[in-house]
Every structure is written in structure tokens, then in C-alpha cells.
C-alpha positions as CSV (number, residue, x, y, z in Angstrom):
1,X,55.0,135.0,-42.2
2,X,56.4,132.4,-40.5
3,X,60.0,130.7,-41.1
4,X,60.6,128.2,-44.2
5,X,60.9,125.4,-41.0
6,X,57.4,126.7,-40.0
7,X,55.9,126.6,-43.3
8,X,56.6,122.8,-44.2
9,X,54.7,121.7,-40.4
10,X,52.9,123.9,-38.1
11,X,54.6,124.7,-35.4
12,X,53.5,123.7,-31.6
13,X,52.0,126.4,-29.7
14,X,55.7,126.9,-27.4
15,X,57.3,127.6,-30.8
16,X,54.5,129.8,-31.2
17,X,54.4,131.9,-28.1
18,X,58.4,131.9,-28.3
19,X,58.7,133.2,-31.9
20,X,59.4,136.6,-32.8
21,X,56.5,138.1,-35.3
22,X,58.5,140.6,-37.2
23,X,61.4,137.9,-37.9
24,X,59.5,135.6,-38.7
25,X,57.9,138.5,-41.4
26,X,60.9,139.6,-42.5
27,X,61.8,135.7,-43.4
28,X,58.6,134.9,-45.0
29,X,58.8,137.5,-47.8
30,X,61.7,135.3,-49.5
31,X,60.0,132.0,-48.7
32,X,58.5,129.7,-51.8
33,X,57.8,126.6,-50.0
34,X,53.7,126.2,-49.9
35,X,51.5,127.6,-47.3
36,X,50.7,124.9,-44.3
37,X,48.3,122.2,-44.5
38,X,44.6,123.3,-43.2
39,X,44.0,121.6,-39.7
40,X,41.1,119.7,-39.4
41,X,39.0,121.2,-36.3
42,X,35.3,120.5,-35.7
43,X,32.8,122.9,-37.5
44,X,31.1,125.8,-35.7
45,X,27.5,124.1,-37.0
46,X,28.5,121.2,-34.6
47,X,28.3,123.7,-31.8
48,X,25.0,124.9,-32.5
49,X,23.5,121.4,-32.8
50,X,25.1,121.3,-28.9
51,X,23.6,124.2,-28.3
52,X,20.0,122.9,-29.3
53,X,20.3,119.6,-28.2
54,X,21.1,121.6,-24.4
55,X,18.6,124.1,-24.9
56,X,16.1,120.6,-25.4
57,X,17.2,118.9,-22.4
58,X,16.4,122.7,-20.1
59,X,13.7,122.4,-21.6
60,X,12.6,118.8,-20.5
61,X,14.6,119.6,-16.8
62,X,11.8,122.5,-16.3
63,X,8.9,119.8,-17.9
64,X,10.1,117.4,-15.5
65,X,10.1,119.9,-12.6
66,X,6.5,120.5,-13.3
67,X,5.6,116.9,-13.6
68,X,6.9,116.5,-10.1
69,X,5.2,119.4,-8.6
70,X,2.2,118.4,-9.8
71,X,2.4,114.9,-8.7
72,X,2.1,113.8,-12.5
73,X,5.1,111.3,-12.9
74,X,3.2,108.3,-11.6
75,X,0.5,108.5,-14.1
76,X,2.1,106.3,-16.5
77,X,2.3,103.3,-15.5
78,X,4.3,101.4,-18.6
79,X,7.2,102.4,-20.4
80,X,6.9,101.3,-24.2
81,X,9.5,103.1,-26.4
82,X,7.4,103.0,-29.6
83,X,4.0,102.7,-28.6
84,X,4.2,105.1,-25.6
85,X,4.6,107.9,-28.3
86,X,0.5,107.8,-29.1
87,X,-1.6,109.7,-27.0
88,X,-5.0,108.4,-25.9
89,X,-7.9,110.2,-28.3
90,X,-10.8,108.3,-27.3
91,X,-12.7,108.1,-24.3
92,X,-12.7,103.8,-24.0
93,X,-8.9,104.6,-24.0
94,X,-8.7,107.1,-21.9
95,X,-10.6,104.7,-19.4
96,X,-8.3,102.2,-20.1
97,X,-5.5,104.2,-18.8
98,X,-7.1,105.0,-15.7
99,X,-8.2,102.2,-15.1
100,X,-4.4,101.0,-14.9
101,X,-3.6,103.9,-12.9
102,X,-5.9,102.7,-10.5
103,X,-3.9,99.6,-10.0
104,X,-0.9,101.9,-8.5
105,X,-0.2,103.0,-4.8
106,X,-1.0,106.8,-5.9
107,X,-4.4,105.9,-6.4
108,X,-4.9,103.7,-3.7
109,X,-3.9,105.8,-1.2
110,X,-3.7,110.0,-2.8
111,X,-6.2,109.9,-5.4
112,X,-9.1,107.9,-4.9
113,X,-11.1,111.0,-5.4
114,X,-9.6,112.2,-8.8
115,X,-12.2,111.7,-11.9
116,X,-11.2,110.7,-15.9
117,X,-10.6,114.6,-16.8
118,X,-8.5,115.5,-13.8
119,X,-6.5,112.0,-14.5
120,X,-6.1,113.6,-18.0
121,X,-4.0,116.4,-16.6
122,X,-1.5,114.6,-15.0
123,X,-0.9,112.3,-17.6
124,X,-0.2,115.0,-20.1
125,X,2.6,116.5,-18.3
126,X,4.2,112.8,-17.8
127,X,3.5,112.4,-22.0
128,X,5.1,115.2,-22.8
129,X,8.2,114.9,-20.5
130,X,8.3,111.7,-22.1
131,X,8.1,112.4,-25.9
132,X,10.4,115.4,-24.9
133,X,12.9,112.7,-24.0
134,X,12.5,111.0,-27.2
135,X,13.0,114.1,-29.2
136,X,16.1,114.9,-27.5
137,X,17.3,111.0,-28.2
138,X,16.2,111.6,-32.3
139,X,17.7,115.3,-32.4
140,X,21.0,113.9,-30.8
141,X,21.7,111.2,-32.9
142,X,20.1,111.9,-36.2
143,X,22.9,114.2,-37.6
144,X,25.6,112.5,-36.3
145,X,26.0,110.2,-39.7
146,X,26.2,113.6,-41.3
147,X,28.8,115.0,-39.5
148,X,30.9,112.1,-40.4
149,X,30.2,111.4,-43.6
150,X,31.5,115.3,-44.4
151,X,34.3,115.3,-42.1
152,X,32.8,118.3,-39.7
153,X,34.5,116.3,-36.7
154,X,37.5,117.4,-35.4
155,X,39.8,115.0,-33.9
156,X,38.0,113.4,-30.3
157,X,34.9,114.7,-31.3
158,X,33.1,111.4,-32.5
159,X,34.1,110.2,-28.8
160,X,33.1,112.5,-26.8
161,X,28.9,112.8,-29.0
162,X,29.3,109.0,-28.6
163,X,29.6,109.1,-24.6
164,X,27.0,111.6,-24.4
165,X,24.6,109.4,-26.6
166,X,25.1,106.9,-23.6
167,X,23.9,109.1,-21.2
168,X,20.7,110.3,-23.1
169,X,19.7,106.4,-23.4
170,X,20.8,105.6,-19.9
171,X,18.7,108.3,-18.9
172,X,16.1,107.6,-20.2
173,X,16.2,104.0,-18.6
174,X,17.0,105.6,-15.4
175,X,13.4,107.3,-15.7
176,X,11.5,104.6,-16.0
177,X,13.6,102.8,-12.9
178,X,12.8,106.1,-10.7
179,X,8.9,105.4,-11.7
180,X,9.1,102.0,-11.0
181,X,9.9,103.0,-7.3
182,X,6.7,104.5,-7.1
183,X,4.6,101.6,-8.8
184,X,5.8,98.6,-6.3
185,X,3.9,98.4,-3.4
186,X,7.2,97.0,-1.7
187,X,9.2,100.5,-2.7
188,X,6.7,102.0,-1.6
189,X,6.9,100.2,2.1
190,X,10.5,101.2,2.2
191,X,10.2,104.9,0.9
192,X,7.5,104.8,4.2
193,X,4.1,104.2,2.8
194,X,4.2,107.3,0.6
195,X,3.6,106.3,-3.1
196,X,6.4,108.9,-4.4
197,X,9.7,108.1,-6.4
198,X,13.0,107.1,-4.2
199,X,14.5,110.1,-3.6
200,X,17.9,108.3,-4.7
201,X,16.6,107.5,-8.4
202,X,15.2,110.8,-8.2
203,X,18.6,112.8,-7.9
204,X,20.5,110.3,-10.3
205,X,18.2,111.6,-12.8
206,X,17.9,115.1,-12.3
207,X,22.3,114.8,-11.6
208,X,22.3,112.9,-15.2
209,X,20.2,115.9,-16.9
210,X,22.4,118.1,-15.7
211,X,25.4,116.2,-16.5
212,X,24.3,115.8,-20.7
213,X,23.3,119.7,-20.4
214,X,26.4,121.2,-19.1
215,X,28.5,118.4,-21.4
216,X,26.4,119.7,-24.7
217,X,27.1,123.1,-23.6
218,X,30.8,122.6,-22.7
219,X,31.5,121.0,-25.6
220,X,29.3,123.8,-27.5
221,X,31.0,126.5,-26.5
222,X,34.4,125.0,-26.8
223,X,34.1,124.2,-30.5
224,X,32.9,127.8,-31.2
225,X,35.6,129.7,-29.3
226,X,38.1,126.9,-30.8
227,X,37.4,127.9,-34.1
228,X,37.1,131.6,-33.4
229,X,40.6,131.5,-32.7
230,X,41.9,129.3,-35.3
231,X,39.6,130.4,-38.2
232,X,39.1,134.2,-37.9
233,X,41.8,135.0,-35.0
234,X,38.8,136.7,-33.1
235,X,39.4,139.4,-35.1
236,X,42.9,140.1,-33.7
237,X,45.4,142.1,-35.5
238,X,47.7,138.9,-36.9
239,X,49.9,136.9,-35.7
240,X,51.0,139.1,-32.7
241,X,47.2,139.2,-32.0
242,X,47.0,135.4,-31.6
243,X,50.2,135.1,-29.8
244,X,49.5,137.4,-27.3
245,X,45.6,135.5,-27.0
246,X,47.4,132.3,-26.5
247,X,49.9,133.5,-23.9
248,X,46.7,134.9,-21.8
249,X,44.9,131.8,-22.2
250,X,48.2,130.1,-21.2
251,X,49.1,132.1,-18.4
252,X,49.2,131.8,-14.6
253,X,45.9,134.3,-13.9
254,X,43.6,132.3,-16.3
255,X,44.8,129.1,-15.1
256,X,44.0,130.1,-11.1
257,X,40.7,131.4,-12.7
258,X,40.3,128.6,-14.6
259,X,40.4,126.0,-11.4
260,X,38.3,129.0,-9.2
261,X,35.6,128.6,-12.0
262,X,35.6,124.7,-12.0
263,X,35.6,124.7,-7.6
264,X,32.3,127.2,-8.3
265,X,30.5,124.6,-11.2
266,X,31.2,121.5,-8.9
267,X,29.6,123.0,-6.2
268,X,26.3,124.5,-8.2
269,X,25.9,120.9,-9.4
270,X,25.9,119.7,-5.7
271,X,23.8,122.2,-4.7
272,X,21.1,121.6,-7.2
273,X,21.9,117.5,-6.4
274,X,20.8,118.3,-3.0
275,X,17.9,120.2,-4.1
276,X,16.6,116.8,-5.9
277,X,16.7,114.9,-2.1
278,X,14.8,118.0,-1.0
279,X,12.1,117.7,-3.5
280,X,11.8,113.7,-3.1
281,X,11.1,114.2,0.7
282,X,9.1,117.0,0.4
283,X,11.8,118.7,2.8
284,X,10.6,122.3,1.5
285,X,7.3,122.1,3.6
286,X,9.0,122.0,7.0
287,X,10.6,124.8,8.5
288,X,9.5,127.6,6.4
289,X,11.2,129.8,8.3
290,X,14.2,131.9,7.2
291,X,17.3,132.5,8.2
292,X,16.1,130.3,11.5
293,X,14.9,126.4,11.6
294,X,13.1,125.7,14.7
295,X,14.1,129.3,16.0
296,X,17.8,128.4,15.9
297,X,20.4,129.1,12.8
298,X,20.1,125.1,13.1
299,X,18.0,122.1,14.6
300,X,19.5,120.8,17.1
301,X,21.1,117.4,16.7
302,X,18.6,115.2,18.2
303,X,16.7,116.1,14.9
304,X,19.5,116.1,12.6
305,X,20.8,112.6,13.5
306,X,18.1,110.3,14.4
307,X,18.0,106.4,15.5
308,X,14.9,106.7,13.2
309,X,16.9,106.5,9.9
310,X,19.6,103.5,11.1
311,X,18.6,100.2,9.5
312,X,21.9,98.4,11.5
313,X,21.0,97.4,15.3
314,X,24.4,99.0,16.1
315,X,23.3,101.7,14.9
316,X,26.4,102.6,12.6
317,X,24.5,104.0,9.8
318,X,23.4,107.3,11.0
319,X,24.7,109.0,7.5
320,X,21.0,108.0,6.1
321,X,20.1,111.2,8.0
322,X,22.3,113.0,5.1
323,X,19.6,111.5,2.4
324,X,16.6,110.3,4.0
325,X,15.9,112.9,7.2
326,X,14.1,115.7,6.2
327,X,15.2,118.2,8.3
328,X,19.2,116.9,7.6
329,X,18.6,117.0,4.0
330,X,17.0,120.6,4.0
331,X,19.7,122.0,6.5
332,X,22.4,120.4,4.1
333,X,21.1,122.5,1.1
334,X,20.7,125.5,3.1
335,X,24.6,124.8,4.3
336,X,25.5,123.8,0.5
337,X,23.2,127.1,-1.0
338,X,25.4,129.5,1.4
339,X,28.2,128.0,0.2
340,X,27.6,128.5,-3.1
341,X,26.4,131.7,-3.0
342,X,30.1,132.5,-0.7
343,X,32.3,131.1,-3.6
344,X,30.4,133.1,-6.4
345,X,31.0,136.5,-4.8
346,X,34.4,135.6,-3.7
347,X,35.1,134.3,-7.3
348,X,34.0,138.1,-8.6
349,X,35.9,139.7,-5.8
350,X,39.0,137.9,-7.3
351,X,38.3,138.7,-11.0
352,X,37.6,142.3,-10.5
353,X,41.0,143.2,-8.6
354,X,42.5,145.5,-11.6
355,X,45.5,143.5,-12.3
356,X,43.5,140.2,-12.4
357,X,41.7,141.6,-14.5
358,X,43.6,143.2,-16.7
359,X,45.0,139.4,-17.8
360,X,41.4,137.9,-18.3
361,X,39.5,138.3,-21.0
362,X,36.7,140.4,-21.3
363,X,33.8,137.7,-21.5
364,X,35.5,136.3,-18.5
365,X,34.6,139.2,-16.0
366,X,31.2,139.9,-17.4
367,X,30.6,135.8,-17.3
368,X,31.6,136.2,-13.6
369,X,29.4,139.1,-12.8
370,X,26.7,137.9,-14.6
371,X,26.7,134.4,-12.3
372,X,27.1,136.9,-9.2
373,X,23.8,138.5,-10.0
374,X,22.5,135.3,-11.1
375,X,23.1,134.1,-7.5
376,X,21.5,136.2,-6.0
377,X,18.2,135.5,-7.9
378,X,18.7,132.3,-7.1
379,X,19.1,132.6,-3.4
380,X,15.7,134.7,-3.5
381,X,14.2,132.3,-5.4
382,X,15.5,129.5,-2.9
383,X,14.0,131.4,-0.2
384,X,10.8,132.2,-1.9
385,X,9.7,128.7,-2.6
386,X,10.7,128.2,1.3
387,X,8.6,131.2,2.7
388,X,5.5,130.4,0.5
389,X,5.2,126.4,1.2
390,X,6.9,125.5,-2.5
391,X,4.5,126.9,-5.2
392,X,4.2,125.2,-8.0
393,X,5.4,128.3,-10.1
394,X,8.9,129.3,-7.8
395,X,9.8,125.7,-7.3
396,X,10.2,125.7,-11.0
397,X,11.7,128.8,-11.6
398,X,14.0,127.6,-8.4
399,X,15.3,124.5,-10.1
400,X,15.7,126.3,-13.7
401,X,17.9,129.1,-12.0
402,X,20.2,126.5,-10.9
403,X,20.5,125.4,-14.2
404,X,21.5,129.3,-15.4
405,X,23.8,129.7,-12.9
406,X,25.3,126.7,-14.0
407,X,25.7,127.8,-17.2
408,X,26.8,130.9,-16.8
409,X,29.7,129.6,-14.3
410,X,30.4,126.9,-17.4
411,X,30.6,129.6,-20.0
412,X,32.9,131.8,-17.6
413,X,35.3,128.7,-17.8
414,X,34.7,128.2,-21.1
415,X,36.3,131.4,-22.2
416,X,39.6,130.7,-20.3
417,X,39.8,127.6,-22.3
418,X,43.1,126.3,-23.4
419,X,43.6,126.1,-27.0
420,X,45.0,122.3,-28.0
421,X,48.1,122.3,-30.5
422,X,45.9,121.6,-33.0
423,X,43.8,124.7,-32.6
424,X,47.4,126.8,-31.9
425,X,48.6,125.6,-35.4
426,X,45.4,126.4,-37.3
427,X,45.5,129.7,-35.6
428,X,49.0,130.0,-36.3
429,X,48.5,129.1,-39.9
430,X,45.2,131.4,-40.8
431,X,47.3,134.4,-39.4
432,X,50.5,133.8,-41.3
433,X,48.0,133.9,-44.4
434,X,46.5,136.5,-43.5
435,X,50.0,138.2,-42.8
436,X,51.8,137.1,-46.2
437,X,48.4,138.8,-48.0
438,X,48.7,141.3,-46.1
439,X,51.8,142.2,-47.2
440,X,51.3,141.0,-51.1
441,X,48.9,144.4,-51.4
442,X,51.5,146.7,-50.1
């Protein structure tokens, strides 16, 4: 199948995509030298581990949605690794937690009125995002030795579950620093006398989620659709099959794709960052109005840039109206949502031109189209929660639609992927095989 030069190394994916098939057939029928090495790539069971470990950490971004919304992530007022895992049984300990939760600014100035059993209920939902988190940390790590010890990592791979290891246990030290703005009485000062989380801390950890999500998935859905290619040719017809799947991959309409789809993610995640300063201010319960704020299509700029927010006497920090104003932090995800929303349908209006089209794969467009509709949803969902004064139930399903859409734009890129040589060689090697059998029957 592939020339006696070709059989001794694998060749480079340009050799690849510049070969002739048939001569290299033609060639290979006289050839005795031994087939080409396998290449080492990273085993499809490593992408469904990624693909658990993300569908864990949606799971723990909706949990933690809910413990915001229902006020429940002050409840807890230590952070012990080990000992943190038992929940309170008895009543003397259940009092015993209370009666540290009654030591917090909450307390003192929210909940004064809240009995034992109603205390209960809040501090479930903050256990269970908790042990969720610790899950996710044992899931992560404990098969790693495995995949090493029987050589299911391809060549990077080790790296790249070792960085995202660092941002599970950063994050979960960056929860406990977002509580802990909520616990001091002096954070509490600053954030304005309302005992809530700093809406800073806040977004770094809902931005951190979503980086170790979409990093699980990417990776995920790289590994399978690597070894799709180089192990089973996607069920192409040989090695004219994986040429031509290379050359599309390679070419100039999946690469413009490619960086459309990237320009469309960044901007999901910024959006959804933005929606974490909206929560920590509570900016959803003003201006429930929709398409107008205040009557206008925006608030006019006495209320988007106050003196209020400047800490300098010079006044020369007016930006803190981006991240601590209210009404500038809900106008900016409005501004960031439409955006969004603009780039998604202008994405689909690109992919579905017929000759664009015609050089993307098939996942690719249905990808796309699936993220259009998806935005849509999302933008109802947005204005929903907006409408109705931020239910508990559509705030939730609002933030865990950001994280779909994000997906689905990831998966859309995904599928333009470029193979590495590595994967090029394997794929190049599996269909010569195939091709030489092939040609043994007949």
C-alpha cells in the first residue's frame, strides 16, 4: 500500500496528502519489508473518563448554582478536607453547627429568624456541593496510575491530566477563599454591609469550573475523534478515504471555521463570566424590564458611571462601575448576551452557504445549528429569569444553558480538529493494512 520508503517510517501527513493512492498500490504488491510500527495514541477509554469527570463537574456547576440561589454557601463555616466529609446525624451536632453559623454576618444580619431545621436545608446544599468537589478530585486522579502503568497515554497526555489536576485542587481552595469573603466581618464592610461572597471570588470560581469542564471535554472529544481516524479511518473507504479527510481538516474552509468557532467559545465564556458578577450583586432584581432599562435601550450614564464606585479622590477608577455597579454590570451582560447570540447566527449563516458547506464535515453543521437553537433557549431563558425577579428554578436552568451552549460551540470545533503527525501516520498506517488485506483476498 504504501512505497518500500513509506513502509520502513511513516510518512508525515504532507507526504501523505501529496501521495498518489493507486501508485503507492501498485508498489506495495512487490514490497517484503514489514508493515509500520503501531503509533502510540491515547486510548478512546481515556476519553470517556473526560467525559465523566465533565459530566461531574456540570453537575457540581448546577449544585453550586442552587447553593447560591438559595443563599446556602455561607452555612459552612470551616473547610476541613477529611473531616468535612461527615455529615451531622445527631441533634447536639446539629446544634453545634448552628451555633457556629450564628457566629457569621449571615446570621447576624439575614437570618436571625431561621430555626435548627430550616438551618438544616441550607447546609445540605453547601455539603453536597462540597462532597461533589471531592468526588470530582477522587474520580480525576484515581485512574491516572492506571493509565500509565498500561501505556493508554498518548504522547502530551500525562501533561495536559496533570494541569487539569491543578485546577481541580486550586479550585477547590478558591471555594473556600470565596466563602471566606462572606465570613469576615471586614469583607463584609467592603462588599457594603451585605454578608454575601465578593463577587470577584465568585466569578474566578464559576470561570475555573468552566475552564476544567470545557478542558475535560476538549480534550475528550479530541482523543475520540483522534483515534477514529487513526484506528478505524471513520469508516472511510482506505487510504483515499483518509487522505481526502485530512486534506478537509487541513484545508482553508475548516481552518476559517475553526477560528469562527473559537471567536464564538471565547465569547460564551465571557458571557457566562459576566453572568457570575450579575449573580454576586444581585443585578437580576433591578430593571426587570425587557428590551428597555429605565424606559431607554440603556440607563443613562449618570447611572452607568458613578463617583459612588471610585475609591481614588481623583476619581480615576471609574472602571469599578464594570464590576461592582449594578446597573453597569447587568447592561454589560445584556450587551455581551446580544453579542453572543449575533456571532452564533452569523457563524450558522456562514456554515450553511452550500460551498462552505460542502468542505465541512457533517457533525460540523449540525454542531453549528444545534448551538443556534441552543441560543436561542438561552436568550429566553436569560430573559425569563429577568421578567420573573430570578426564580430559583430559571436562574439555574439559565446558568446550565450557558454551559450547553458552550459545549456544543466546543464540540463544533472539535470536529474540525487538526490531526497531529502522529495521528496522520497511524491513520496512514491502519489504511495501508487495511489496503494490502484488502488486496491479499482478491
Amino acid at each position: 500500500p504504501l512505497s518500500t520508503a513509506a513502509a520502513a517510517a511513516p510518512p508525515h501527513p504532507s507526504v501523505v496528502l501529496n501521495s498518489d493512492p493507486s501508485a503507492s498500490s501498485s508498489s506495495s504488491s512487490s514490497s517484503s519489508f514489514p508493515d509500520p510500527p503501531e503509533v502510540p495514541l491515547t486510548a478512546p477509554s481515556v476519553g470517556r473518563y473526560l467525559f465523566v469527570i465533565a459530566g461531574l463537574v456540570f453537575c457540581i456547576v448546577v449544585v453550586g448554582g442552587m447553593t447560591r440561589l438559595t443563599e446556602s454557601g455561607l452555612s459552612i463555616t470551616e473547610w476541613n478536607v477529611i473531616k468535612g466529609v461527615k455529615l451531622p446525624m445527631t441533634r447536639a451536632e446539629w446544634e453545634d453547627e448552628f451555633e457556629k453559623y450564628k457566629l457569621t454576618p449571615e446570621w447576624k444580619i439575614n437570618n436571625q429568624h431561621i430555626t435548627v431545621d430550616e438551618f438544616k436545608r441550607i447546609y445540605l446544599w453547601e455539603w453536597g456541593h462540597r462532597i461533589l468537589g471531592r468526588i470530582i478530585g477522587v474520580s480525576f486522579v484515581a485512574p491516572i496510575p492506571y493509565f500509565v502503568l498500561r501505556g493508554k497515554l498518548g504522547r502530551g497526555m500525562s501533561l495536559a491530566l496533570f494541569g487539569i489536576a491543578t485546577l481541580i485542587g486550586g479550585q477547590g481552595a478558591l471555594g473556600w477563599y470565596m466563602v471566606k469573603s462572606g465570613l469576615d466581618a471586614d469583607s463584609v464592610k467592603d462588599l457594603g454591609g451585605v454578608p454575601r461572597v465578593s463577587q470577584y471570588r465568585l466569578a474566578a470560581h464559576l470561570g475555573m469550573a468552566f475552564l476544567v469542564y470545557a478542558s475535560c471535554l476538549r480534550l475528550g472529544l479530541g482523543v475520540g475523534r483522534d483515534w477514529k481516524l487513526a484506528r478505524k479511518a471513520q469508516g472511510l473507504a482506505g487510504l483515499k478515504g483518509v487522505q481526502e479527510t485530512i486534506a478537509v481538516l487541513q484545508g482553508k474552509v475548516a481552518g476559517r471555521t475553526r477560528v469562527l468557532t473559537t471567536i464564538v467559545t471565547g465569547l460564551v465564556f465571557t458571557t457566562a463570566l459576566s453572568g457570575a458578577f450579575v449573580a454576586g450583586l444581585d443585578a437580576g432584581l433591578i430593571y426587570n424590564e425587557w428590551p428597555t432599562m429605565g424606559g431607554g435601550l440603556h440607563p443613562g450614564m449618570a447611572e452607568l458611571n458613578k463617583d459612588f464606585y471610585c475609591r481614588k479622590a481623583d476619581k480615576s477608577d471609574r472602571w469599578r462601575n464594570v464590576t461592582e455597579n449594578p446597573t453597569t454590570v447587568q447592561f454589560d451582560h445584556r450587551m455581551l448576551a446580544y453579542t453572543t447570540f449575533l456571532s452564533v447566527v452569523s457563524l450558522f449563516a456562514y456554515a450553511r452557504r452550500p460551498h462552505i458547506r460542502s468542505q465541512l464535515p457533517p457533525s460540523t453543521y449540525r454542531l453549528i445549528k444545534a448551538s443556534l437553537h441552543m441560543s436561542v433557549l438561552q436568550v429566553a431563558l436569560g430573559i425569563s429569569t429577568l421578567l420573573y425577579l430570578v426564580p430559583t428554578h430559571l436562574a439555574a436552568t439559565h446558568q446550565a444553558g450557558s454551559l450547553v451552549l458552550l459545549s456544543l460551540v466546543l464540540a463544533a470545533g472539535a470536529t474540525l480538529r487538526r490531526p497531529g503527525s502522529r495521528v496522520a501516520q497511524e491513520a496512514m498506517r491502519v489504511a495501508s493494512l487495511r489496503q494490502k488485506a484488502a488486496q491479499i483476498k482478491v
